[in-house]
N, C-alpha and C positions, 0 to 999 in steps of 0.2 A: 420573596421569589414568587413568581407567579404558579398557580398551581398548574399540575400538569392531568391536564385531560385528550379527550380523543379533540378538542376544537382547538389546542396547541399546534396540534399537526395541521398542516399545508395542504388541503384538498390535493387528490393526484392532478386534477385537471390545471393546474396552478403550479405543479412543478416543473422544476429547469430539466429540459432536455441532457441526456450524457450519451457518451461514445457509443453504437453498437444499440441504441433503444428501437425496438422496433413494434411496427403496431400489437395490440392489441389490448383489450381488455380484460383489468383485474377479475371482474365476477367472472368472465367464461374460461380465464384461467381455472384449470382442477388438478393436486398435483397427487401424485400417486399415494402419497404419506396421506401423513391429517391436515387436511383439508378445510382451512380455517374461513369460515365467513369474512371475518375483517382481516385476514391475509396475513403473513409472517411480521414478527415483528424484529428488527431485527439489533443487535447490542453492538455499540462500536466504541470501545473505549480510547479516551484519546489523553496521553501525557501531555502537559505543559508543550508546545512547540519548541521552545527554549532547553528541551531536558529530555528532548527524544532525538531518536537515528546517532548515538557517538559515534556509529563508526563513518558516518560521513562528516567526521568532526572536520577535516582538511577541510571544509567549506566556507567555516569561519560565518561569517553572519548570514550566509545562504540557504546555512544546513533548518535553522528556524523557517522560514518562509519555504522552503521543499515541503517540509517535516506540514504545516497547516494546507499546501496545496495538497498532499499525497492526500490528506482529509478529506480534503472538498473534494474531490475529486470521487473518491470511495464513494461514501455520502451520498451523489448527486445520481452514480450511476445507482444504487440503489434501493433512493424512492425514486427510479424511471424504473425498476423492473417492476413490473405486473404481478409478480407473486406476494410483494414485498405490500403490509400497509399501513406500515411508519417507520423509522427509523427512531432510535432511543442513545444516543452519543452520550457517554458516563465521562466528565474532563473541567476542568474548574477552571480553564485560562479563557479571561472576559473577550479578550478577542476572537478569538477562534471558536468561541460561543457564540459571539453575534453573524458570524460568518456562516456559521452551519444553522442557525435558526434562520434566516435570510433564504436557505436555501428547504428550509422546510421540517427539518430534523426537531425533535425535543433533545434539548440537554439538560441533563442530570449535573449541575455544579456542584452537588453534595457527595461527589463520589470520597470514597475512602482515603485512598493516598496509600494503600497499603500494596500496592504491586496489580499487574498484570491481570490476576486470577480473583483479586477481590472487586477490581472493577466490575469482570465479568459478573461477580457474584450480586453485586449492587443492581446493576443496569439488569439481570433478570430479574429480580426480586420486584423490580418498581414495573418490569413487562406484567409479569403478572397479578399486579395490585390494578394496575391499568386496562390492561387486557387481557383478562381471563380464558378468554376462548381461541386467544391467539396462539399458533405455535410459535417457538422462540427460536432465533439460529445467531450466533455471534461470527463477526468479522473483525478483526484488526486493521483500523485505521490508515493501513499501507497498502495498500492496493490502487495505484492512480492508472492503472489499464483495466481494470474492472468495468468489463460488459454485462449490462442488463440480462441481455439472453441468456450467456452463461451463466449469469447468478439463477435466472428460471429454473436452467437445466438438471440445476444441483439443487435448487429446495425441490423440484419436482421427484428426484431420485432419494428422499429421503426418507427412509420405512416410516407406516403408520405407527407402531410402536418402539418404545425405546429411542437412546441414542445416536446419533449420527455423525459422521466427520468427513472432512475431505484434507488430504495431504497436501502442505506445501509446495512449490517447484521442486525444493531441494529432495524431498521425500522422506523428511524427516519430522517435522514438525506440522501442524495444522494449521490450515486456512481458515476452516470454516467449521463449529461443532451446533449443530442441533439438536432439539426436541419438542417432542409435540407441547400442547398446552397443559400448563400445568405441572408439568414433569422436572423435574431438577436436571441442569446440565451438568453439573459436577467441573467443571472447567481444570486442565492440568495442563497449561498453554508455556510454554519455554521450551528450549533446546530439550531433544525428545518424547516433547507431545504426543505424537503420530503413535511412538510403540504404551506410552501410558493409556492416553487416549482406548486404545483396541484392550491391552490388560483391561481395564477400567469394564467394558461390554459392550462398546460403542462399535455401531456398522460403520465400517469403511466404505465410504461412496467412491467408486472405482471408475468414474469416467474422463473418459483421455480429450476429450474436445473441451475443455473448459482451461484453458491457460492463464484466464485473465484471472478467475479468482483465486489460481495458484499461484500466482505471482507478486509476493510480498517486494518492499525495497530495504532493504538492509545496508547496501555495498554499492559501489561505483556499477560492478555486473552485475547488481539486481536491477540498478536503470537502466543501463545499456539492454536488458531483457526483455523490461517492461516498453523503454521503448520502440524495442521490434514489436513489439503487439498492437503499439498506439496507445501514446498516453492521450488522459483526460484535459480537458481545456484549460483548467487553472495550474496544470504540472506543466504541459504544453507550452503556455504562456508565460507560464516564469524561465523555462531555461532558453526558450527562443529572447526572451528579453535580456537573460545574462551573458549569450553568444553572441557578442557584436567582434565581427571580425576576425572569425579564429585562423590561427595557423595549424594547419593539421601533416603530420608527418607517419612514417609505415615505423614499426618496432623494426629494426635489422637486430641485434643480437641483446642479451638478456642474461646476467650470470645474477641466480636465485641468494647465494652467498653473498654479495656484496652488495646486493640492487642496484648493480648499476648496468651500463651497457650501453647501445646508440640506434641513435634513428635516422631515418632518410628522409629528407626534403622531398619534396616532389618532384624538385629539379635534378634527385640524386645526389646531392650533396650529404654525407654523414656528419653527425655531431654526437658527442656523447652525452652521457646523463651519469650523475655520480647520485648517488642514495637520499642524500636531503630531497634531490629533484623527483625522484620517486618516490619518497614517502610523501613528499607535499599532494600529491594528487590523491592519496586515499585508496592504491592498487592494494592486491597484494601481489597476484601473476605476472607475467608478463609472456606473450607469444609473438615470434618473430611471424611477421608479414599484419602484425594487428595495426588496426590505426588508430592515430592517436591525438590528442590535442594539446598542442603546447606551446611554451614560452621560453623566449629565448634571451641570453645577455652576449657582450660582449661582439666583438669584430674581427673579420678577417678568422687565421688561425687560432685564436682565444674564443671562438665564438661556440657556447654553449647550455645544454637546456637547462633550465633551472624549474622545470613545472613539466608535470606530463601528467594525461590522465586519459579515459576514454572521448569519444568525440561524443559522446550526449551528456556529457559530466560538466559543467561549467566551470567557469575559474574565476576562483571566487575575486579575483582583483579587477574580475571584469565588469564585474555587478555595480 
């Protein structure tokens, strides 16, 4: 394995542009907290493509290839931020190692294999063997509307001393946990992070302008979310490539008990949807007047949906 030092990493002037990157430079960036000469370093650990996102399992051979774009995509907006000066991705699958090294990232193949929190724990341990002076802030791998800016906004709001965090969309779990150099993260990342995280002594970074690095993808409406924000080029580019030709119809009615109910054509025409057709798409809601994306069998009066999902969600038979 080649060793990993600071000449691993991709000069900034040699990195890929992402979403939302706007001028300026790393050195006259100064950010409120510690204030690192060689700039944040920042930990992305990343599962197998093949063995992340289950709950967008309905995608069937898609859900892999979303699951490495949400990556590249995190990643690429990250060494474009100015605060940021390297990236350290903890994940052992050969592909998606050479994808994010391409893109300028060191990867860690040695990581553990031991969950979520021990990655965290590897990828700082090797920040700072590597870079000592660097302060350390950890992201999760799902982030594909993640802007530069607002990743500034938040290591710049991050106290000089002690721990730091910012909450998820949902307002549950963490986005984003920091600390200065040297300092232990203590990392407690799963369903209910956010109130751990704060027990634990960690400052709540409390700003409301920063959507994108609150916005993880989980669910069909975590992309539908992400992308009202704008997704990144290689998330962009995969589901615009799996959308050829969609049929898009309005939710008209919706019983939570049976998953089933119907939808409107555009022409007005109604068709029903029976539960298989709604579990295949990966919902779990449904709201009358939503739009939708789907497929259809059958002719005349037998004619009915057999696929429904939101309109940014692809189908997976379309790939």
């Amino acid at each position: 394995m080649t060793p990993m030092t600071e000449d691993t990493v991709r000069p900034a002037a040699d990195r890929p542009s992402a979403p939302g990157a706007g001028p300026g430079s790393r050195s006259e960036l100064r950010q409120d907290g510690a204030a690192a000469s060689s700039g944040w370093t920042m930990v992305v650990p990343l599962k197998p493509p093949g063995e992340g996102k289950s709950r967008l399992a309905a995608l069937g051979g898609l859900r892999p290839r979303l699951a490495l774009a949400f990556a590249l995509d995190t990643v690429a907006a990250a060494l474009a931020c100015p605060a940021v000066g390297r990236v350290l991705v903890v994940g052992r699958d050969p592909r998606a190692a050479s994808a994010l090294r391409a893109l300028g990232a060191t990867v860690l193949d040695d990581e553990p294999g031991d969950g979520l929190n021990q990655a965290f724990l590897h990828g700082t341990a090797a920040a700072h063997r590597l870079h000592p002076r660097s302060p350390v802030a950890t992201l999760c791998a799902d982030l594909p509307a993640l802007r530069p800016a607002e990743l500034a906004r938040v290591l710049a709001a991050v106290p000089p001393h002690g721990r730091a965090f910012l909450a998820d969309a949902l307002g549950t779990g963490t986005a984003l946990l920091a600390a200065p150099a040297g300092a232990p993260l203590r990392p407690s990342f799963g369903p209910g992070s956010r109130e751990r995280h704060a027990a634990g002594g960690a400052t709540e970074i409390r700003l409301l302008d920063v959507p994108s690095v609150r916005q993880d993808v989980d669910t069909p409406e975590d992309l539908a979310a992400a992308h009202e924000l704008g997704l990144g080029p290689a998330t962009d580019a995969l589901l615009r490539r799996s959308m050829l030709l969609p049929m898009q119809a309005t939710a008209f009615s919706f019983d939570p008990t049976t998953r089933s109910g119907s939808v409107l054509l555009d022409d007005g025409t109604p068709l029903p949807f029976d539960a298989p057709a709604f579990d295949a798409g990966g919902l779990r809601l449904l709201r009358p007047g939503q739009r939708l994306r789907i497929r259809t069998a059958g002719e005349g009066p037998a004619r009915r949906v057999v696929f429904l999902t939101l309109p940014t969600f692809p189908d997976p038979e379309s790939v």
